[in-house]
C-alpha positions as CSV (number, residue, x, y, z in Angstrom):
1,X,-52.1,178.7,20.1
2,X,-51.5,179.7,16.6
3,X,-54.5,180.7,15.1
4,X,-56.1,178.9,12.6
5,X,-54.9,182.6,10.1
6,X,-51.3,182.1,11.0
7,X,-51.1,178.5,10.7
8,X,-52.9,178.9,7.2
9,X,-50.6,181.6,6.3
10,X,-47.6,179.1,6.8
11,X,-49.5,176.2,5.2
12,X,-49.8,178.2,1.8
13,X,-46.3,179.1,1.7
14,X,-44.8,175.6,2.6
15,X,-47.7,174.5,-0.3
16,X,-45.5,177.3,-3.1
17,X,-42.3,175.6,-1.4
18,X,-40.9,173.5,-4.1
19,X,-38.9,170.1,-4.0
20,X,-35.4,170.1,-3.9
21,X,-33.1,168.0,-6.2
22,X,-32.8,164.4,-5.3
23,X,-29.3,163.7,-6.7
24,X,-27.7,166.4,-4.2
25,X,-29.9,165.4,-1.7
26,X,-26.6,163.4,0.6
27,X,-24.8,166.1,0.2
28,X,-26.9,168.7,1.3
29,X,-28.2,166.9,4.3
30,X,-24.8,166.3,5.6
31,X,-24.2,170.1,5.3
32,X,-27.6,170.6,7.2
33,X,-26.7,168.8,9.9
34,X,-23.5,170.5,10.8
35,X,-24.8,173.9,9.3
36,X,-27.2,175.7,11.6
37,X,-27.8,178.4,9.0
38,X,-27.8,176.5,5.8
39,X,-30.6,174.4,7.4
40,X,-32.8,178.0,8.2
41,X,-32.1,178.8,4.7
42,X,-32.4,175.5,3.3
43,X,-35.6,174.1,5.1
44,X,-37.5,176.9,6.6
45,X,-36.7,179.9,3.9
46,X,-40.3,181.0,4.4
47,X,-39.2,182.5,8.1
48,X,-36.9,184.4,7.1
49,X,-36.2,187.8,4.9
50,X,-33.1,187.3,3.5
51,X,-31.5,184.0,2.7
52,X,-28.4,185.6,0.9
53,X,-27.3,187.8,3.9
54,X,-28.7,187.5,7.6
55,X,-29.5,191.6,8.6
56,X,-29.4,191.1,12.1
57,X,-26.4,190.6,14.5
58,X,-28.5,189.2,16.9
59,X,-29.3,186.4,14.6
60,X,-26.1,186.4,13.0
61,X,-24.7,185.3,16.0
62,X,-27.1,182.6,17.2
63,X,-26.4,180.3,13.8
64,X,-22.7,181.1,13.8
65,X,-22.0,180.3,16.8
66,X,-24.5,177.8,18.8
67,X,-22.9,175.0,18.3
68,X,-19.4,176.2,19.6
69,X,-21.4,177.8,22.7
70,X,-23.1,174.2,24.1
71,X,-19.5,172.9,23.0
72,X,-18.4,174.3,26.1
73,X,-21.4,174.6,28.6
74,X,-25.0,173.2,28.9
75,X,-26.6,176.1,29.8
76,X,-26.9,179.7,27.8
77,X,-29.2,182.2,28.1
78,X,-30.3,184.9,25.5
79,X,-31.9,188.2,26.2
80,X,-32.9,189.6,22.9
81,X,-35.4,192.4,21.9
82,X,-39.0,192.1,20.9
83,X,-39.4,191.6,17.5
84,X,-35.7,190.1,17.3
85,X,-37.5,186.3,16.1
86,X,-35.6,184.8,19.0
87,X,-38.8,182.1,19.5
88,X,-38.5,181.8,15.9
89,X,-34.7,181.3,15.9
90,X,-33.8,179.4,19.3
91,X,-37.1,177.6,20.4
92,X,-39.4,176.3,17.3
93,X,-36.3,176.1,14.0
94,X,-33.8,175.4,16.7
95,X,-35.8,172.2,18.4
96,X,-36.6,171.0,14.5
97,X,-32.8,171.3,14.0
98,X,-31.9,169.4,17.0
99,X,-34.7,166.5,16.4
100,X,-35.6,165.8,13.6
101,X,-32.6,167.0,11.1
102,X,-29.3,166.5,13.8
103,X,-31.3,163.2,15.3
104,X,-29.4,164.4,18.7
105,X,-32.1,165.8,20.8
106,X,-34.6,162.5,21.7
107,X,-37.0,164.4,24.6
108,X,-37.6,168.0,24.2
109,X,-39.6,170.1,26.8
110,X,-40.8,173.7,26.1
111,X,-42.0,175.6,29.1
112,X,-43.3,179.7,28.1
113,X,-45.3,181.9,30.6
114,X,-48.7,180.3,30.2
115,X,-49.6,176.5,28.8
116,X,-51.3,178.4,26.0
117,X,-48.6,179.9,24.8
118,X,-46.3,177.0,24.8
119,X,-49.1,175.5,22.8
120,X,-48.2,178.3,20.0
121,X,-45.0,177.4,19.9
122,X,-46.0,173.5,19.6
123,X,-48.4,174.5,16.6
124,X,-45.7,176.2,14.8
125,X,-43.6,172.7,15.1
126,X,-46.3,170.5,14.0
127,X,-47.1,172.5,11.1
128,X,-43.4,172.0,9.7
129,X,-43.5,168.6,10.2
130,X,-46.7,167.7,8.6
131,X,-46.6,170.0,5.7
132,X,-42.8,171.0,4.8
133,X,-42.0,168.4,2.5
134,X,-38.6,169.6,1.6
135,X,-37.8,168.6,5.5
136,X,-39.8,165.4,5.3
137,X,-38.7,164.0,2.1
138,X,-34.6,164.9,2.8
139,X,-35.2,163.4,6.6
140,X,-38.3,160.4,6.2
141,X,-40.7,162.4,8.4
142,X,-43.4,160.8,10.3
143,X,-45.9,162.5,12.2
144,X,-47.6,160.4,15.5
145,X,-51.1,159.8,13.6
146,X,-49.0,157.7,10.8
147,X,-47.5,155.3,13.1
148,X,-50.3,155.4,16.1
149,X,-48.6,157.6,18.3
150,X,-49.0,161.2,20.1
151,X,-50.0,164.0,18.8
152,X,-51.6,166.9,20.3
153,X,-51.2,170.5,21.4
154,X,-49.3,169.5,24.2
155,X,-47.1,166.6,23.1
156,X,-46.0,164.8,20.0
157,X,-43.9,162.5,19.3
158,X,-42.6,161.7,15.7
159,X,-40.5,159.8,13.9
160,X,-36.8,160.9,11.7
161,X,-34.4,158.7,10.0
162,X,-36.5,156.0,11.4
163,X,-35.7,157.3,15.6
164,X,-38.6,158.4,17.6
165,X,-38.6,161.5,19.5
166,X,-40.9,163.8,21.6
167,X,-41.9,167.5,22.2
168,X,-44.0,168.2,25.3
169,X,-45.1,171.5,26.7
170,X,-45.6,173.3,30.0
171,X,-46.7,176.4,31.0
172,X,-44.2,178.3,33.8
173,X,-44.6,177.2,37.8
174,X,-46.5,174.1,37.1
175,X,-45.2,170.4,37.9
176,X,-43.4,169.3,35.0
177,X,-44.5,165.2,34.8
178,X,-43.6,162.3,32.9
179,X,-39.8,163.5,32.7
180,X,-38.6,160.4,31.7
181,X,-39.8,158.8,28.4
182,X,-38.6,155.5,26.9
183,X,-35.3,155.5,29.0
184,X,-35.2,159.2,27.6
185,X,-34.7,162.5,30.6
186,X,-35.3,165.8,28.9
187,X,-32.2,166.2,26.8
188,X,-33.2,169.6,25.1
189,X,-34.7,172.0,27.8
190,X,-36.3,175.6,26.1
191,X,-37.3,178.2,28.5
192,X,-39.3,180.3,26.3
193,X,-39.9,183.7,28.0
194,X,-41.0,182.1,31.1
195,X,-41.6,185.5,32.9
196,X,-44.4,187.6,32.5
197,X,-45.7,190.7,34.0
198,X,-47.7,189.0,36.7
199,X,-44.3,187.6,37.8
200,X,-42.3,189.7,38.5
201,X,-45.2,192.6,40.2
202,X,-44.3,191.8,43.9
203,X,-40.5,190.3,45.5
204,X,-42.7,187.5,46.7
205,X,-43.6,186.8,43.1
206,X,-40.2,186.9,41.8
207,X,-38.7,184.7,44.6
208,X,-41.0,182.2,44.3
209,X,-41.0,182.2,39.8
210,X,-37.0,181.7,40.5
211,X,-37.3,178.8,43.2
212,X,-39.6,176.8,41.2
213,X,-37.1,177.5,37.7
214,X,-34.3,176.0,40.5
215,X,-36.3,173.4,41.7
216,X,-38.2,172.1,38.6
217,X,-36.2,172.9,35.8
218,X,-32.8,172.9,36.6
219,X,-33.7,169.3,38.6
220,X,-34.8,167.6,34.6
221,X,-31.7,166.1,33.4
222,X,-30.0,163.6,35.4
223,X,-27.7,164.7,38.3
224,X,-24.5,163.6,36.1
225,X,-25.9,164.2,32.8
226,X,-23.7,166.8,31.2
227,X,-25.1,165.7,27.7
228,X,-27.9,167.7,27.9
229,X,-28.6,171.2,26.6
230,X,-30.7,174.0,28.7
231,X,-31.4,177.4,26.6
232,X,-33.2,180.5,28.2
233,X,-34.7,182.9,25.8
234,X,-36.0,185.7,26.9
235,X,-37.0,189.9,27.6
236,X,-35.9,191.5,30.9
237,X,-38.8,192.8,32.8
238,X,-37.4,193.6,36.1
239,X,-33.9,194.6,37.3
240,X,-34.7,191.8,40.1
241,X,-36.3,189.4,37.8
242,X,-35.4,185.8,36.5
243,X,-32.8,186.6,33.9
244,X,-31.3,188.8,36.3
245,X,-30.8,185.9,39.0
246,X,-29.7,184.0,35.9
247,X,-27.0,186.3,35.1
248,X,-25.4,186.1,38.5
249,X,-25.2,182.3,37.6
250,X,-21.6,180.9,37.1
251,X,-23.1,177.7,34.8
252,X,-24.7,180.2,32.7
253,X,-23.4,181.7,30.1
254,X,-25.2,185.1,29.2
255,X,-26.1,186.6,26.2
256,X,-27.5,189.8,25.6
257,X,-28.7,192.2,22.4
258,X,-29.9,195.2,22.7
259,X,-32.1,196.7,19.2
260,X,-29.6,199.8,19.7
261,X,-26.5,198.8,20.0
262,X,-25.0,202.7,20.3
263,X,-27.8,205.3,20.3
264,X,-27.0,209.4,19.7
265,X,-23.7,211.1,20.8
266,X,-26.2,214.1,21.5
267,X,-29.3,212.1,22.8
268,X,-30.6,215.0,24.9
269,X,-30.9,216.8,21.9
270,X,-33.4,214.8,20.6
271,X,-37.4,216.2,21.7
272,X,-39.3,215.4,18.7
273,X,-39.3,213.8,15.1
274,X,-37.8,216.9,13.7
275,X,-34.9,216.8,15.7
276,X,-33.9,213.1,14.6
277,X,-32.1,214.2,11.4
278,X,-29.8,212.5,9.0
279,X,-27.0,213.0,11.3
280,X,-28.3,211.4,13.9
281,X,-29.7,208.3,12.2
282,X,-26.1,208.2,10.7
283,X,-24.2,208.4,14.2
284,X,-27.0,205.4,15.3
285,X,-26.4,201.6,15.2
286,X,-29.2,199.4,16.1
287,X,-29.0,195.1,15.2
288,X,-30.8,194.8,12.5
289,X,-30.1,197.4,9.4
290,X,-33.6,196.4,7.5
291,X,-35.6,198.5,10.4
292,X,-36.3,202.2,10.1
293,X,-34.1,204.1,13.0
294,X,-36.0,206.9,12.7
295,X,-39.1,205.1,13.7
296,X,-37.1,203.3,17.0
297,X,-35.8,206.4,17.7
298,X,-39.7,207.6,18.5
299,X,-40.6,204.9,20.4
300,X,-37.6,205.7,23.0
301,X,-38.5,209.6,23.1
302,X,-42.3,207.9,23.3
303,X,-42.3,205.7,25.8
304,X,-38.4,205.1,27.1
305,X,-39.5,203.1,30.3
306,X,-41.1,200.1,27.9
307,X,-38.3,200.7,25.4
308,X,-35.4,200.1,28.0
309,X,-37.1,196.8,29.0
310,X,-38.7,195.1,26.0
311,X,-36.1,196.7,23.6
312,X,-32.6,197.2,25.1
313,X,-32.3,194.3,28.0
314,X,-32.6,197.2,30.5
315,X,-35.9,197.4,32.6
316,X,-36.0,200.5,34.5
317,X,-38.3,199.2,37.7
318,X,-37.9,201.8,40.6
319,X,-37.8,199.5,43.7
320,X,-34.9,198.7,45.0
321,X,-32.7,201.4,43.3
322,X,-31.0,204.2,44.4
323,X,-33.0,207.2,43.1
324,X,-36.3,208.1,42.6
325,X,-37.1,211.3,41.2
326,X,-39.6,214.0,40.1
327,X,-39.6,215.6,36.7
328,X,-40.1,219.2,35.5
329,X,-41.4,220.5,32.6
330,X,-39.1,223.9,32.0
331,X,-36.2,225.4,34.2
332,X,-37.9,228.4,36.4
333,X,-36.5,231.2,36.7
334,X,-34.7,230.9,39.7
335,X,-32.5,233.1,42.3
336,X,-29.3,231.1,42.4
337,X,-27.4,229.0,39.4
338,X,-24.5,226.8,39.9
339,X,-23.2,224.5,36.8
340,X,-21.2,221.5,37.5
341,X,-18.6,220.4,35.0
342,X,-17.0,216.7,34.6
343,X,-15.0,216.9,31.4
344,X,-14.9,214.0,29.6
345,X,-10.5,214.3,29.7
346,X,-8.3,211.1,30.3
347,X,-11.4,208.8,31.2
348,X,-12.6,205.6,29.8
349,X,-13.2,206.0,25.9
350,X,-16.7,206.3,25.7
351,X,-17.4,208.5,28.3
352,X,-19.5,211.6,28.3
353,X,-18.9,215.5,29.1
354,X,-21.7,216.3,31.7
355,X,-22.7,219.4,32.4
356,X,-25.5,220.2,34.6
357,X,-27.2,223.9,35.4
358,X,-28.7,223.0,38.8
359,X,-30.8,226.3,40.0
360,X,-32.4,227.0,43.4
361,X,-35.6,228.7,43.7
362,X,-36.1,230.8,47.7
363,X,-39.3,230.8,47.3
364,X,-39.9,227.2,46.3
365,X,-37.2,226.0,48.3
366,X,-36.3,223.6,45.8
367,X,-33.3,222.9,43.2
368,X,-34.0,222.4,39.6
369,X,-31.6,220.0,37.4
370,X,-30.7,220.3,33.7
371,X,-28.3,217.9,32.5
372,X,-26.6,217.4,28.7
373,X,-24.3,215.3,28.3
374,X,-22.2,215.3,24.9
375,X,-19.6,213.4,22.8
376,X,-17.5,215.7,21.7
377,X,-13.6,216.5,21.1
378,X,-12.5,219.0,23.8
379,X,-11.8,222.3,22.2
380,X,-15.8,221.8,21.7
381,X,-16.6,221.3,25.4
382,X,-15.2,224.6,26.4
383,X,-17.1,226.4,23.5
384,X,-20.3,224.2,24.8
385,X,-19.2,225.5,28.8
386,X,-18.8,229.2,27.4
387,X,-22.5,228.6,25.4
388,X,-24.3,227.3,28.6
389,X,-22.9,229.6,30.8
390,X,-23.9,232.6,28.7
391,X,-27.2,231.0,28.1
392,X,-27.6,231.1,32.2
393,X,-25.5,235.0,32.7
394,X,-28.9,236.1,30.9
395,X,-31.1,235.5,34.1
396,X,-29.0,238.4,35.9
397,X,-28.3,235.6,38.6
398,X,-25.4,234.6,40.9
399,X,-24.0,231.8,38.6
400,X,-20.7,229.6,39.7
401,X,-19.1,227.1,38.1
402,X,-17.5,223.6,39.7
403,X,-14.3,222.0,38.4
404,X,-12.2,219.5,39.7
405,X,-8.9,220.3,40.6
406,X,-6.9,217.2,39.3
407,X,-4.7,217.3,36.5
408,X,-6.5,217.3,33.5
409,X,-9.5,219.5,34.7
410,X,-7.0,221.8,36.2
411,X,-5.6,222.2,32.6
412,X,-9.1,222.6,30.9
413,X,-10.1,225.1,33.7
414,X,-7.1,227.2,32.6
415,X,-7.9,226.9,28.9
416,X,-11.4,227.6,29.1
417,X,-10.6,230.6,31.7
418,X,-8.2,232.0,28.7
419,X,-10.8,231.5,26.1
420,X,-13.4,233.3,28.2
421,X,-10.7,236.1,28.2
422,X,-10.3,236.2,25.3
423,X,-14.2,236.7,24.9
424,X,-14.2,239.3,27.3
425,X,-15.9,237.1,29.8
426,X,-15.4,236.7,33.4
427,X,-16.2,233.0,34.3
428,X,-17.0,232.6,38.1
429,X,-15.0,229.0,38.0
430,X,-15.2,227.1,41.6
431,X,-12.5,224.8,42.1
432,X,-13.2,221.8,44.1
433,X,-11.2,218.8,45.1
434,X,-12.4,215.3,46.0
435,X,-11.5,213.9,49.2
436,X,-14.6,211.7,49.5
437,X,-15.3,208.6,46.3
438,X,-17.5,209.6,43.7
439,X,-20.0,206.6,44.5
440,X,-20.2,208.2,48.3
441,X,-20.7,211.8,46.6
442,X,-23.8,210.8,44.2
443,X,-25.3,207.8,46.6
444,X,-25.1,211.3,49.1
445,X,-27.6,213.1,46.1
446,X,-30.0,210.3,46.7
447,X,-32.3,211.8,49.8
448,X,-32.4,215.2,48.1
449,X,-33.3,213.6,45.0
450,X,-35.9,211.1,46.1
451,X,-37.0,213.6,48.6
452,X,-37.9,216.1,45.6
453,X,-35.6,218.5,46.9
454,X,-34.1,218.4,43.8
455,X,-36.2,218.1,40.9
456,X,-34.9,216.6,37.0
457,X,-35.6,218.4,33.5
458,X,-37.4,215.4,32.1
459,X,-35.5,216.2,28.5
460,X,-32.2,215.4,30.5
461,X,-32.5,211.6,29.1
462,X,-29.3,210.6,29.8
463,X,-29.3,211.8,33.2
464,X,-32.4,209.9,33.5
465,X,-31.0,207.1,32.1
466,X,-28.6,207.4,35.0
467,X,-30.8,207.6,37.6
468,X,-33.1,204.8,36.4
469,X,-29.7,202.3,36.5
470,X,-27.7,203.4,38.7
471,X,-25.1,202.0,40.5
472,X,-25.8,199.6,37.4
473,X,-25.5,202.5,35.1
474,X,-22.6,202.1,32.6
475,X,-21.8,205.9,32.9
476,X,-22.2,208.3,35.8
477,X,-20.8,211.7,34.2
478,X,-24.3,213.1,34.5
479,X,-24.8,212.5,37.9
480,X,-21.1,213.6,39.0
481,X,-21.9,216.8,37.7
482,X,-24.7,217.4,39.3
483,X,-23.3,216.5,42.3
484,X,-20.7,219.2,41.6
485,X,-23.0,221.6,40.6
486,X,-25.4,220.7,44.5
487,X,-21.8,221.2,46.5
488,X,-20.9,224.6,45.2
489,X,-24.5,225.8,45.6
490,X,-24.5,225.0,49.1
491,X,-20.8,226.5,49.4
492,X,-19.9,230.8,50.4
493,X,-21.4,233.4,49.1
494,X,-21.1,234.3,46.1
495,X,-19.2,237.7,44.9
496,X,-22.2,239.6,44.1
497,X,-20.3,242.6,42.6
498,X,-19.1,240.7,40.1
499,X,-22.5,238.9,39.2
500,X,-23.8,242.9,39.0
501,X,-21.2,243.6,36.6
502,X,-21.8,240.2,34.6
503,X,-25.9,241.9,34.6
504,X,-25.1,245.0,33.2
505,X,-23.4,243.3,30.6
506,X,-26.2,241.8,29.3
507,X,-28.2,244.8,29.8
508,X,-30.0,243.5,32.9
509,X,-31.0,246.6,35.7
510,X,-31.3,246.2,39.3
511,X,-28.9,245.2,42.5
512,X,-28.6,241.4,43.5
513,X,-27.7,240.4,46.6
């Protein structure tokens, strides 16, 4: 539940929240009942930070548009990020504005992970309704212990505008009873973060969390009730869990913010605070501009596996994907290089230019992966190719170097071979054409990968990012060029005259072969 600190805390400020004036009070609570926002701002100002402008999209969004969302469907979900105030904003001032302001909701029911902490979100309701006396002056108020009637910390029922109505709560996977109340089935139906990390630890777990949601909850209203509203709010824990299943609903519609809504161009070139400069926090966009990007930035390079779940919607759970992978510290020095190329040239917008060094030790008998991936115009990704590629010459090592052959590779192979030229460099360019579907060629990386044949540079972050989503992943550049940069490895010989030439260059002694 609340605790008796936090429930003070709210007390105090409803107590410095003055009366509002009487003469405009017809006016303003017709606007409150058709105005989700004006309501928030009106009734509850002590929630929120700003009652000129609303900072966050997220939020933004849920008063905008709510009504116009269960104009059309029953049943929405909404993923949000921790800290977002979505139990604030959809499941405590949301139920108030649906009961007692709108009169339209008559039987709520609250379910959250545990009973306790629907009990919280109970607290937080009761405490509005017995101490904001903006609300109950403008909407005649009246708590269950005035008129001899329930109130608890697992049900209430109160009175507005002189209609009773009730809140109970439940705690996830228990029976939900007394579902029908003075002619009343549940009408308003919160799912409050329902899943926990209990829940989803096993398959069994998650299967049996989703049949009782299908059995229990979705079973409340009447069969041909279509007058009643069902709202999930909620964190993705699991790429398997119970807003996952949701998703695949059709009588769902699915919602889903992110805290950054576009991170880095350049995020493999972040490694540390000093490297998350103005630029960066200018080419950044998260939901909600009052919070510090630098500081979110951190917690990704921190800890990325609990930011991808409780932060961006994404969980990054490893059973049941494709790849599963092992992580190196630095690239070795090894005896072979070969660096796969997928140009980001005539793709979707958005896209990145991969390029991965991928080098094999003899003695380990293993491959080693470094992947960047970049957003930048094209004259750049030649200069980046002709950087990484002299960056690797340096070993002294045979080095080749995969590009497609299709049309606009082709034409960036020859404008990066005549920049070379002009550089005085030889580049050992491969080309390749693909006869088999990129999703065959990087599901066929999988065994090598998962096997630890070929081990990832853990600062690769986007390839990562890759790995941990994929075939979910909303790019694959990274992982086509490795799989570029595996097939030429494992192609002919290479032309070790040349690669003795290309060592002598760079001052390096001694015969490879």
């Amino acid at each position: 539940m609340f605790n008796k600190k936090e429930v003070d805390e709210i007390r105090n400020l409803l107590k410095g929240l003055p009366l509002l004036n009487d003469k405009d009070k017809i006016r303003r609570v017709n606007k409150a009942k058709k105005d989700f926002w004006y309501a928030v701002k009106t009734y509850f100002p002590h929630h929120i930070d700003n009652i000129v402008k609303e900072t966050s999209e997220f939020r933004k969004f849920v008063y905008t548009n709510i009504e116009d969302i269960f104009a059309t469907t029953n049943k929405a979900s909404f993923e949000a990020y921790r800290g977002a105030a979505k139990s604030t904003v959809l499941t405590r001032l949301y139920t108030i504005w649906k009961t007692a302001i709108q009169n339209k909701k008559r039987h709520t029911v609250i379910i959250s992970s545990t009973l306790d902490v629907s009990k919280e979100t109970l607290d937080f309701i009761k405490t509005e309704l017995e101490d904001n006396e903006r609300l109950k002056a403008d909407f005649d108020i009246q708590i269950g212990t005035t008129f001899k009637n329930t109130w608890n910390e697992e049900e209430i029922i109160f009175k507005s505008s002189n209609l009773k109505f009730r809140i109970k709560v439940y705690g996830a996977g228990k029976k939900i009873r007394g579902a029908n109340w003075l002619g009343f089935r549940p009408d308003l139906i919160i799912c409050d973060d329902i899943e926990d990390d209990e829940a989803v630890e096993s398959k069994k777990q998650r299967d049996k969390h989703w049949n009782w949601f299908t059995k229990a909850i979705l079973k409340l209203p009447a069969r041909k009730d279509r007058t009643y509203t069902l709202i999930v709010v909620g964190t993705r824990l699991h790429h398997d869990g119970f807003l996952a299943k949701l998703e695949k609903r059709n009588d769902f519609k699915n919602f889903s913010f992110p805290l950054v809504v576009k991170f880095p161009d350049n995020l493999d070139d972040l490694v540390d605070e000093n490297s998350i400069t103005k630029e960066v926090i200018k080419d950044t966009i998260i939901d909600d501009t009052t919070l510090d990007i630098k500081d979110i930035l951190l917690d990704y390079l921190e800890d990325r596996e609990s930011f991808m779940s409780e932060l961006q919607n994404q969980p990054l759970s490893k059973d049941g994907l494709t790849f599963s992978y092992t992580t190196f510290e630095e690239m070795p020095h090894c005896d072979t290089y070969s660096i796969g190329v997928d140009p980001a040239l005539g793709k979707a917008k958005g896209d990145y230019f991969g390029v991965t060094v991928l080098g094999y030790s003899f003695y380990a008998k293993k491959f080693y992966a470094t992947t960047k991936m970049y957003k930048i115009k094209a004259t750049l990704m030649i200069d980046k190719l002709i950087e990484t590629y002299n960056e690797v010459a340096k070993f002294g090592r045979p080095i080749k170097i995969a590009i497609e052959e299709v049309q606009f590779q082709e034409f960036f192979k020859d404008v990066l071979d005549d920049k070379a030229k002009e550089l005085g460099i030889h580049l050992p360019i491969v080309p390749i054409r693909n006869s088999v579907n990129k999703e065959l060629r990087i599901d066929g990386l999988a065994p090598l990968v998962n096997k630890g044949d070929i081990l990832i540079n853990k600062k690769s972050l986007l390839l990562i990012d890759e790995l941990d989503t994929y075939p979910k992943a909303p790019h694959d550049d990274g992982l086509d060029s490795l799989e570029m940069a595996y097939r030429i490895a494992k192609k002919s010989a290479f032309n070790y005259t040349l690669v003795n030439r290309v060592a002598r260059n760079f001052g390096l002694k001694g015969k490879y072969s």
